[in-house]
N, C-alpha and C positions, 0 to 999 in steps of 0.2 A: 458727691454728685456723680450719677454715671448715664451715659449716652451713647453716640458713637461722635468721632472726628477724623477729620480730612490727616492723611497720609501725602505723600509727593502724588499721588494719583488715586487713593482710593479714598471711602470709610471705613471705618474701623470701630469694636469695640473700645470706649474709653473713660477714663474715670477721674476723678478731683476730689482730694483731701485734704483738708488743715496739715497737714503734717508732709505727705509728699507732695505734693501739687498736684503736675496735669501728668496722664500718660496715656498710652496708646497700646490699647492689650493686646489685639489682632485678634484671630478668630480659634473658637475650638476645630479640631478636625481635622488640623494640617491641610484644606484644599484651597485655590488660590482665592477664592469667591466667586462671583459673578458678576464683568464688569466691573463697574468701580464700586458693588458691593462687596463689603466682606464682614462688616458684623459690625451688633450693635448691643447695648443692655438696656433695658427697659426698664428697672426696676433694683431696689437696695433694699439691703433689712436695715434695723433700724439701728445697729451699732457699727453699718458699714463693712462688716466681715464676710458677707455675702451678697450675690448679685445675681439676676437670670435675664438674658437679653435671646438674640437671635443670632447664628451664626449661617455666611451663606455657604453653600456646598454646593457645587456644580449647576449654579442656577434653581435650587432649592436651598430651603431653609430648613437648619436644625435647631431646638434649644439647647440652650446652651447657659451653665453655669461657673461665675466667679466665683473664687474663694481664696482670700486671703493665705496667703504664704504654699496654696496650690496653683491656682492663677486660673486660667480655661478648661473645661470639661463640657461633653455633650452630656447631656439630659436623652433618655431613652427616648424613643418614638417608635410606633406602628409600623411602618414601611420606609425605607431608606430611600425608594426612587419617588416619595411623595414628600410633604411639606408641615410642617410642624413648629410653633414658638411658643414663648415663654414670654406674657405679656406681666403677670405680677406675682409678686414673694410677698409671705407673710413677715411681718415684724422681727421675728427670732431666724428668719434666714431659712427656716427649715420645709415647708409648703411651698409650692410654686402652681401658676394657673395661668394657662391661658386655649391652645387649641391644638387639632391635630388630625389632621386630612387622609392618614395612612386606614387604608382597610375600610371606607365607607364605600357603601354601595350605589350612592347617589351620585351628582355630578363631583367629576376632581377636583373642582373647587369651592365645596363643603367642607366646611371647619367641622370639629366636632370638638364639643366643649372639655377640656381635660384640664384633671389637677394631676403634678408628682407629687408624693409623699415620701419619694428619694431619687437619687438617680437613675435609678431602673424601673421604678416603678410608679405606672401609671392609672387612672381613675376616670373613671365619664361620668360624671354625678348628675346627666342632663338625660340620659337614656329615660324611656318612659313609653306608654303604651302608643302614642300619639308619635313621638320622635323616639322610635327605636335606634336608630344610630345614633342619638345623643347628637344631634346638630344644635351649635353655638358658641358660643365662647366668653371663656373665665375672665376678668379682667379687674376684679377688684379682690381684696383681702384683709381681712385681720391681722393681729398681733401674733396669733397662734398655727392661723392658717383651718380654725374651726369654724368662719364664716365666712362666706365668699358667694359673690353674683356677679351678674353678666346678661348675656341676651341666650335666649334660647328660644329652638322653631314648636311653635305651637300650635292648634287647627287654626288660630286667627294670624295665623304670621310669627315674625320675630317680636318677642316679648322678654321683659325684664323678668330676671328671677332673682333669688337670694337662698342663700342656702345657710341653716345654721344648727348645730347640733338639738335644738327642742325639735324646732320644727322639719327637719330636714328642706328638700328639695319644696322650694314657691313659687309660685308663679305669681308675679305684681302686677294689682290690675293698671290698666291705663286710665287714662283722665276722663273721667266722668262725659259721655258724648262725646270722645275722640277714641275711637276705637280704633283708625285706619292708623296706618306708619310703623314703624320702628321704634323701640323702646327698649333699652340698655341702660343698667346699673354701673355707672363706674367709680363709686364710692360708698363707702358702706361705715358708720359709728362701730365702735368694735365689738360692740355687744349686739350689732345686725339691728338693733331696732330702728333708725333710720339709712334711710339709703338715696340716693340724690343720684342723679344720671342727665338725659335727655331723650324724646322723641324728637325722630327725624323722619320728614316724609318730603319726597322732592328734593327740592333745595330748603326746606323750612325746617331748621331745628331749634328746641326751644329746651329752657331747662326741667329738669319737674323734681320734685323733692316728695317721697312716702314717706311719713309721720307715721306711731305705732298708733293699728285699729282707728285709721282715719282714709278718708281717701284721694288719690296722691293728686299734687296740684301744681300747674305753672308755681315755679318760684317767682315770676313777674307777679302775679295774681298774689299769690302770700304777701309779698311785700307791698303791696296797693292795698289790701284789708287790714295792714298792721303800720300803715299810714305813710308809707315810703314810698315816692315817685321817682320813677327810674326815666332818664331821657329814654324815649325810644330813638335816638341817634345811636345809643350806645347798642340796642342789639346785644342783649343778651342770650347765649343759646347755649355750649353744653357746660353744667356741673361736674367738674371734675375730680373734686378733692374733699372732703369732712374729715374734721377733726375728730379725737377718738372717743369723745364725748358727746361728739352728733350736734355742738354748740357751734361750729366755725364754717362753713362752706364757702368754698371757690373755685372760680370757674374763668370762661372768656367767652368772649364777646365777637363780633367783626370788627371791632377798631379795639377793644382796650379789656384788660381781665378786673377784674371783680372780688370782690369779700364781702361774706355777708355774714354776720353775724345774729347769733338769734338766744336773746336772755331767757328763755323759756322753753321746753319741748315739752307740752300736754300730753299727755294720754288719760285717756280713761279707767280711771280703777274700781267700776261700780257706784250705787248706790246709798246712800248716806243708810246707817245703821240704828237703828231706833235706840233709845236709853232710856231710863225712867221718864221721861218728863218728853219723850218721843223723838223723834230725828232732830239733831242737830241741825 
C-alpha cells in the first residue's frame, strides 16, 4: 500500500508491506517541502517494486518516483518554477500518467495531460487541433501502460477520453441529453474496452460506466434496468476502480463505498450469418 503519513509535523511520502510494515520515505529533491507538505505516492505497480506520487519543492510540486532498493527519484518535468504530478503507474512499474503545467500558454494553472515512458521523458497524448497545448490529465492505466484515460479540454468542455494502441487518442461521449459538466475516466478494463469514471457538475456527481459500442450510462440506471435498487440514502457518485477484466467495479458514495459486480459485459459482434437452411 502506499500514500503519504504524518511525520512529528509534516506529511510524507509513505508505504506498507507484508514483509516490512509501515515507513516513512520523505521526499525526492532534498527541499524541505511546503509547510506541512512534503510528499506523497499515489499509485504501485502491481508487484510493489515501483511507486509514482508527488513530491513538494518550495511550494510546487514535482513527480516523483519509488523504486525499490533505490528509494526517491524525480520524474522529469517542463519547467522547474511550475508544478507537475504523477497521479498513476501502469501494472509493470514502467509508464507513469498524470499532468504538468510547465510551458502552457494558457492560465498557470492548467494541467496539461502527460505520460513518462521513463524518467526523462515525457508525452502529451491529449494535444489536438482543438486543445493544442494538450490540457487535462492522465489518471488511469493498464498493465503495460498501452492504455490510459482521463479528462481532456474539448470545444464542449472537459471530457472523458481513453487512449489505447488500435484506436489511439477518444474522446468518450457523455450520457445521452447530459451534455453539460465534467466527465473523467478513472478506470479503465485492461484491454480499454470498458472504462467507468463520473460526471460532475456543481456539486452533482454521479457515476457513469462506457460499455464497448454502446452508449455510456448512470451506473444507478444500469443497475435499475438489471433489477437492483440502490437506496438513494446511499448516494452514489464517483467510479473509481475495475477490475482487469471489466467484471468488478468500485467506487464511493457520501456515506459508504460500494462493489458492483456485473456476470456479463455485451458487445455487439454483428449479424447472425446465413448457412444452408438460413440464419441461425
Amino acid at each position: 500500500l502506499v500514500g503519504e503519513g504524518e511525520n512529528a509535523s509534516q506529511s510524507e511520502a509513505a508505504m506498507w508491506n507484508i514483509i516490512g510494515g509501515y515507513a516513512l520515505l520523505g521526499n525526492a529533491g532534498g527541499a524541505s517541502g511546503c509547510g506541512s507538505l512534503v510528499g506523497s505516492l499515489s499509485a504501485v505497480s502491481d508487484d510493489g517494486s515501483t511507486a509514482v506520487g508527488t513530491s513538494w519543492q518550495v511550494c510546487r510540486t514535482s513527480p516523483q518516483r519509488w523504486t525499490d532498493g533505490v528509494g526517491l527519484t524525480l520524474l522529469a518535468k517542463q519547467d522547474f518554477n511550475s508544478s507537475a504530478r504523477a497521479l498513476c503507474l501502469s501494472g509493470d512499474g514502467l509508464v507513469a500518467g498524470g499532468w504538468d503545467r510547465g510551458l502552457a500558454t494558457g492560465s498557470g494553472s492548467t494541467n496539461r495531460a502527460c505520460v513518462w515512458t521513463d524518467d526523462a521523458t515525457q508525452w502529451f497524448p491529449c494535444v489536438t487541433p482543438t486543445n493544442p497545448e494538450g490540457y487535462g490529465e492522465v489518471v488511469a492505466m493498464n498493465s503495460d501502460g498501452s492504455v490510459f484515460g482521463g479528462t481532456m479540454l474539448t470545444a464542449s468542455g472537459y471530457q472523458a477520453f481513453r487512449y489505447t494502441p488500435d484506436g489511439g487518442l477518444e474522446q468518450l461521449a457523455p450520457l445521452p441529453g447530459v451534455p453539460g459538466g465534467q466527465y473523467r475516466v478513472t478506470a479503465l478494463s485492461d484491454d480499454g474496452s470498458v472504462a467507468v469514471g463520473y460526471r460532475n457538475e456543481l456539486t452533482s456527481v454521479e457515476p457513469v460506466i462506457w460499455f464497448p459500442g454502446q452508449e455510456p450510462v448512470k451506473i444507478l440506471d444500469y443497475l435499475a434496468a438489471n433489477g437492483i435498487t440502490v437506496s438513494p440514502f446511499s448516494q452514489m457518485r464517483a467510479a473509481t476502480a475495475i477490475s482487469a477484466d471489466g467484471t468488478k467495479v468500485c467506487g464511493y458514495g457520501a456515506f459508504d463505498s460500494w462493489l458492483m459486480e456485473l456476470d456479463y459485459v455485451w458487445s455487439d459482434v454483428g449479424n447472425a450469418l446465413a448457412g444452408t437452411n438460413g440464419e441461425p
